[in-house]
N, C-alpha and C positions, 0 to 999 in steps of 0.2 A: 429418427431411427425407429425400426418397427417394433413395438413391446407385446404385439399380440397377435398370431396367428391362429385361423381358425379352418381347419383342412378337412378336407374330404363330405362335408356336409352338401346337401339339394339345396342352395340356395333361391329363394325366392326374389329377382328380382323386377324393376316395373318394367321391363321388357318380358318376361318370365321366368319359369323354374329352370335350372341347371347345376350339375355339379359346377362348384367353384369352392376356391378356396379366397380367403379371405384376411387381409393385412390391417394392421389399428397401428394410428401413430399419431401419440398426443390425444386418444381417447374419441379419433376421426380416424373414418376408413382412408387408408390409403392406398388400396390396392385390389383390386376383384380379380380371379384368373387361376390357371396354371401354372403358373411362374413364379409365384409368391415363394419366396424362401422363407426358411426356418429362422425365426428371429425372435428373442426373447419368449413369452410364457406358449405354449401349444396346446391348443384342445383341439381333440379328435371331434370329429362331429360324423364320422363315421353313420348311416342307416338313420342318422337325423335332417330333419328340413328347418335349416335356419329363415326364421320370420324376420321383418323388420318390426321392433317392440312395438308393443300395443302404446297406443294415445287413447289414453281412456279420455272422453270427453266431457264428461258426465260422475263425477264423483263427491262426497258430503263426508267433510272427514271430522268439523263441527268445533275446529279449535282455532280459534281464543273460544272461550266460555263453557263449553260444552265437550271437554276433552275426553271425560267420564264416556260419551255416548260412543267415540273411537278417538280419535288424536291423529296429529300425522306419521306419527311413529310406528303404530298400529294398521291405520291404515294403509302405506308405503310398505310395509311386508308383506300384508296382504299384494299388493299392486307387484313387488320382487316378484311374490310366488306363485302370482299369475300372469309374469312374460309380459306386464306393463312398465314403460321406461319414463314414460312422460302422462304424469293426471294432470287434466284441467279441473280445479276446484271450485264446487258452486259458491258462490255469497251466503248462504243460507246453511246449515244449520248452528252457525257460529254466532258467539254473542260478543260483542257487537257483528250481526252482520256486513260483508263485505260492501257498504252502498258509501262510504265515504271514505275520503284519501287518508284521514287518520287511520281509519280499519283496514283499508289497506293496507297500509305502512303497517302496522301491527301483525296482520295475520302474515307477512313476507316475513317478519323476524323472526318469529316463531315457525314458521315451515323451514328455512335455513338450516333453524339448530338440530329440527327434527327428521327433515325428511329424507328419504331411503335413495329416492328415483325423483327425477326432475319433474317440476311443477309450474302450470302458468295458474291464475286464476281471473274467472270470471268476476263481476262486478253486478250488483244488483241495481236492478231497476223498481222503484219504487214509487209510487206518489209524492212523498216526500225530495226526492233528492233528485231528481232534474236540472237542478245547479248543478250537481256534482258530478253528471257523466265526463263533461270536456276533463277535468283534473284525473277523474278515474283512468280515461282515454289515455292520459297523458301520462301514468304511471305503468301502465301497460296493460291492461286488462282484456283478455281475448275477446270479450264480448260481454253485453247485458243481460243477466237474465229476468225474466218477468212473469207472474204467475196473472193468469186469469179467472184465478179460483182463488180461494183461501189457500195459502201456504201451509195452514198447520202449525207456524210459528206466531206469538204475537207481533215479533220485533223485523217482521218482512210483511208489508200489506200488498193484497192482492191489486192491480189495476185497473183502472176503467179503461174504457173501447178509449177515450180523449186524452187520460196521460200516454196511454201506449204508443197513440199515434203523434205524442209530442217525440216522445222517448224513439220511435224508429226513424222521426224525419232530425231528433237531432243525430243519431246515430251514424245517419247518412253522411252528415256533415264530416262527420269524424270519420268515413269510410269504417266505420264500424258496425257489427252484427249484433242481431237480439236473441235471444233463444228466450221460449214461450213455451210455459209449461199450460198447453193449449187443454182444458175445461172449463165449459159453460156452468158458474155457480150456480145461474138459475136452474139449472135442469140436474142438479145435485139434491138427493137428499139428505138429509143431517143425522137420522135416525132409524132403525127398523130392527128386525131380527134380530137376533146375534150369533148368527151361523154366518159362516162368509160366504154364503152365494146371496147375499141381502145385503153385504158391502158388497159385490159385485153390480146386482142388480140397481143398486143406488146411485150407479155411476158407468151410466148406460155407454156405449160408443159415440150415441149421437149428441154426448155433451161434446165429447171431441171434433167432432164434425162439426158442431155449432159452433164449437170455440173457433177453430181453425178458420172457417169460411169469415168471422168477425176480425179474425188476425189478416186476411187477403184486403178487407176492405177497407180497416186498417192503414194499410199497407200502399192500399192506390190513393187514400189521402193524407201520406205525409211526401207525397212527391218522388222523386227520379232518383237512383243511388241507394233505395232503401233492401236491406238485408233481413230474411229474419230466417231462422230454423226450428223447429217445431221440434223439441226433445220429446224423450218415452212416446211414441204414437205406439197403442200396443192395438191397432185394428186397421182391416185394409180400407176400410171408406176412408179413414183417415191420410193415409198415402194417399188415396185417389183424388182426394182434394190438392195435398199438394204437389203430386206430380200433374194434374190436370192445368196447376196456376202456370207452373213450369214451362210447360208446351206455349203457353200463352207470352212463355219472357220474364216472369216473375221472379226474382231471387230470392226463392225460398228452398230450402231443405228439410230434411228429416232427418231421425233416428230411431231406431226400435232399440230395444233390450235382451239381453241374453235371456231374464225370467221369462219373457213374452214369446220366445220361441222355444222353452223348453218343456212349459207347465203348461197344465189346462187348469179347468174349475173343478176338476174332479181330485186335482193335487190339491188345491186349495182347500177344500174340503180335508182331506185327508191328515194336511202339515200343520193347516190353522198360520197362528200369525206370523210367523216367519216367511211366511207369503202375503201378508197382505201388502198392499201399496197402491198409489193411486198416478195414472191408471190401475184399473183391477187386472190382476188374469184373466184372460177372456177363453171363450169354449173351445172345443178341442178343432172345430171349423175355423174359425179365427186365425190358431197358430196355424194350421195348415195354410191360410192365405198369406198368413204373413209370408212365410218361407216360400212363398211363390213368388212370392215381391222380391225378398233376400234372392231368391235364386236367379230372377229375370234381368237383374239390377237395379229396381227402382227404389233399393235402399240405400242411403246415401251413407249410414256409416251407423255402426254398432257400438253403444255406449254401457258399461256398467249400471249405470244411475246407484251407485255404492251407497246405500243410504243407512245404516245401522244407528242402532242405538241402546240404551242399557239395557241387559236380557229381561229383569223385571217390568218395562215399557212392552214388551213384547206379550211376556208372560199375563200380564192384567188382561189380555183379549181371549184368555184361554176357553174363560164361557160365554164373554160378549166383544165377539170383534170389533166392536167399534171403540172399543178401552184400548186397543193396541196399536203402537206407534206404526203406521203405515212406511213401508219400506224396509226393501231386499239389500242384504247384505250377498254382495255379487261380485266383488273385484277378481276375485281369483278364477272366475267360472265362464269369464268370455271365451276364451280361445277353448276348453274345454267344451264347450257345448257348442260351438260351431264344427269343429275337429270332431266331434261325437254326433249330433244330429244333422248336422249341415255337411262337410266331407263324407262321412261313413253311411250315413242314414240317407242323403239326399243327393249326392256326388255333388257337393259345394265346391268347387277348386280355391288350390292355397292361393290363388291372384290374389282374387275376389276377398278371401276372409283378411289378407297384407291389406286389401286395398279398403276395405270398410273400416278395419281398425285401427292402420296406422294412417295409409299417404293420404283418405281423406278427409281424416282430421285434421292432420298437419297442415295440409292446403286452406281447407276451409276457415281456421282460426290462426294462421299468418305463422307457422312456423316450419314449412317447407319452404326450402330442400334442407333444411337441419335436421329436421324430425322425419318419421315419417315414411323414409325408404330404403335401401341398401344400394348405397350410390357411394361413388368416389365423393372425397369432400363434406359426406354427412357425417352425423355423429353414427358410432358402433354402439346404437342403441337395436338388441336384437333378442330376440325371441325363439331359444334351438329345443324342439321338440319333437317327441317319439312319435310317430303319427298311429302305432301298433298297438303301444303301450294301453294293456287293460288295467284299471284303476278303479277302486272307491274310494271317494271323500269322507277320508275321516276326523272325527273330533279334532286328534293331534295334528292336524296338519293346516286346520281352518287359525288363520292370524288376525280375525276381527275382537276384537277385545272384550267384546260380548261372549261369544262362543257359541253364537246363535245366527245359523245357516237355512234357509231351506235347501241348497244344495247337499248335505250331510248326508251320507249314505244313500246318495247317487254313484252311478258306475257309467265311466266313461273310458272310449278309445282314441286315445292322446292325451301328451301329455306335459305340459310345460317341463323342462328337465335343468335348464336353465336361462338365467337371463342377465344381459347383460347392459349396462349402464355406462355409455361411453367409454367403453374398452375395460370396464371393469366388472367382474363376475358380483352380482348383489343377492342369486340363487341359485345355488346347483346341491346336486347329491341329496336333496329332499330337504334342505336348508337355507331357510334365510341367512346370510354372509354379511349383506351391505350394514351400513353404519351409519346411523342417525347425522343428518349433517353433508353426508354426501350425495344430497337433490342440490340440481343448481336452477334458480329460477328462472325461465325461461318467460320471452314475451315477442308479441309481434313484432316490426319493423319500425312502425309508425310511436312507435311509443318514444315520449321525452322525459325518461326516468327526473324523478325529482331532486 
């Protein structure tokens, strides 16, 4: 029986935009069209364009151990109130991090009790745990992540060029993916300034470049089957490498970030550390190539990288940036600043912004056609936004537990207005609604839960 209709709204679907209305039943769409009758609860979606929910792929919510810096509680509102249905959770900035099947199983029971909107999570790749990918694999983990640089954490070590290429040829094995947070340590500096264009300049592009071209070779010696995707690339040589590997038949991907297409270094300068992160913001040239990429297609999907932490962590960088915990607190601000500088500022079409943030994530980490799209059969995970609506980000409305935003007192045109989480509303009317507990865990296909 239908318990939810959703009428009159531009639906974005993967064929394209059109009015349609829209049936839920059992918390899956049952029905796209004209025809759809009046059945149990009815939103108007009138002068709105219904998205398919954002799959954030890219998120640090830091709980078990580290709940203090966000929680899933906190950051799953944040995710409601910015038209996310489904986060992928990094390994990393949780104690224990995600790189064993005990920390698994730990961090699953605790995102259950807490979380708002459904969640997979990622699984770390370490020097240390190479043993433990096939069990990780095997619990469900959308993929490995791996750092090339120092993490910033002590209890995540960064890789060598040798473990990594164990870790993507066993990966292969397991038809599994790696995501590489692609900087060359060596061409990092550790110290300088304490202005942030001297953390900028410490952490040039062409570590990126270097890291990445090290991740290709990599890559051709763990053999046939091997996956990897290259998160936060915030510069275009950095695409150019891997959309150049691509042309060649390599399975590799990218991602950019919403900060990387909205700020320069002149924000960065301006906001201090609520922008900093690594990668840095890059010059006001930079973003403009990005969004050439974004606009041409060669970006393969748009991630938060939600990375917060206690406002005093942030605050310590106020006279030397290099005191301040790097990373943007950003979950709410994707669809935002695509719908504001990408639609409005750049003519981005709703495909394009559905298809980087929801279907191909979904595809890429094994959870399409569930996630992902507005299809008969999926879940009525979706995303109904004003695309007119002028807005400033304010204090009350920011749900990172810190309360510390570089987005804050930005002004954008569109506007998340609600969202919805398998037929159920978790944000509307300028309020979180959902309820700690109703995220269901999601995982790829191949996984043999324990």
């Amino acid at each position: 029986m239908t318990t939810l209709v959703i009428r009159g709204g531009t639906v974005v679907l993967p064929t394209g935009q059109r009015p349609a209305d829209i049936a839920v039943e059992n918390g899956v769409i049952s029905a796209i069209g004209s025809e759809v009758r009046d059945q149990g609860e009815i939103i108007d979606a009138t002068g709105l364009v219904v998205l398919p929910g954002v799959v954030d792929a890219h998120v640090h919510f830091n709980e078990p151990g580290r709940a203090d810096w966000e929680g899933w509680e906190a950051g799953t509102r944040g995710a409601a109130a910015g038209g996310v249905t489904t986060v992928l959770e990094m390994p990393l900035n949780a104690h224990p991090p995600t790189t064993t099947p005990a920390a698994f199983d730990e961090k699953v029971a605790v995102a259950s009790q807490k979380a708002l909107v459904d969640f997979g999570l990622w699984g770390g790749l370490v020097p240390e745990n190479l043993g433990d990918l096939e069990a990780l694999h095997d619990r469900g983990v959308v993929g490995f992540k791996a750092f090339m640089s120092d993490s910033g954490i002590d209890d995540f070590h960064r890789v060598s060029d040798g473990v990594l290429a164990i870790g993507l040829k066993t990966a292969a094995r397991l038809n599994a993916i790696v995501g590489v947070h692609a900087e060359s340590q060596e061409m990092l500096a550790s110290h300088g300034a304490p202005n942030p264009l001297a953390w900028c300049g410490a952490r040039p592009a062409a570590a990126e470049v270097a890291a990445i071209r090290r991740l290709l070779v990599c890559m051709r010696g763990a053999g046939t089957g091997v996956r990897a995707h290259v998160v936060h690339v915030s510069c275009v040589e950095g695409l150019a490498e891997v959309n150049e590997a691509r042309r060649k038949g390599v399975a590799i991907t990218a991602e950019t970030c919403p900060h990387y297409l909205a700020f320069t270094e002149d924000d960065f300068e301006r906001i201090g550390p609520p922008l900093k992160c690594a990668p840095p913001i890059r010059d006001a040239a930079t973003r403009e190539a990005l969004w050439d990429e974004v606009l041409a297609g060669r970006v393969d999907l748009i991630a938060s990288d939600h990375s917060p932490c206690p406002a005093a962590d942030k605050h310590k960088g106020e006279h030397d940036i290099w005191q301040a915990w790097g990373g943007v607190a950003g979950i709410q601000a994707t669809l935002p600043v695509l719908l504001t500088d990408g639609l409005h500022d750049r003519g981005l079409s709703f495909e394009r912004i559905a298809h980087m943030t929801a279907t191909a994530p979904a595809q890429l980490f094994g959870l399409y056609p569930r996630k992902g799209a507005i299809a008969v059969g999926a879940d009525a995970d979706l995303a109904l936004v004003d695309p007119g609506q002028r807005w400033t980000f304010a204090p009350e409305q920011l749900q990172t537990r810190s309360g510390v935003s570089a987005y804050l007192g930005r002004a954008f045109t569109g506007r998340v207005v609600r969202t919805i989480v398998r037929g159920k509303t978790v944000f509307g009317d300028g309020e979180v609604i959902g309820r700690p507990g109703g995220g269901q865990f999601v995982r790829p296909p191949g996984a043999r839960p324990h």
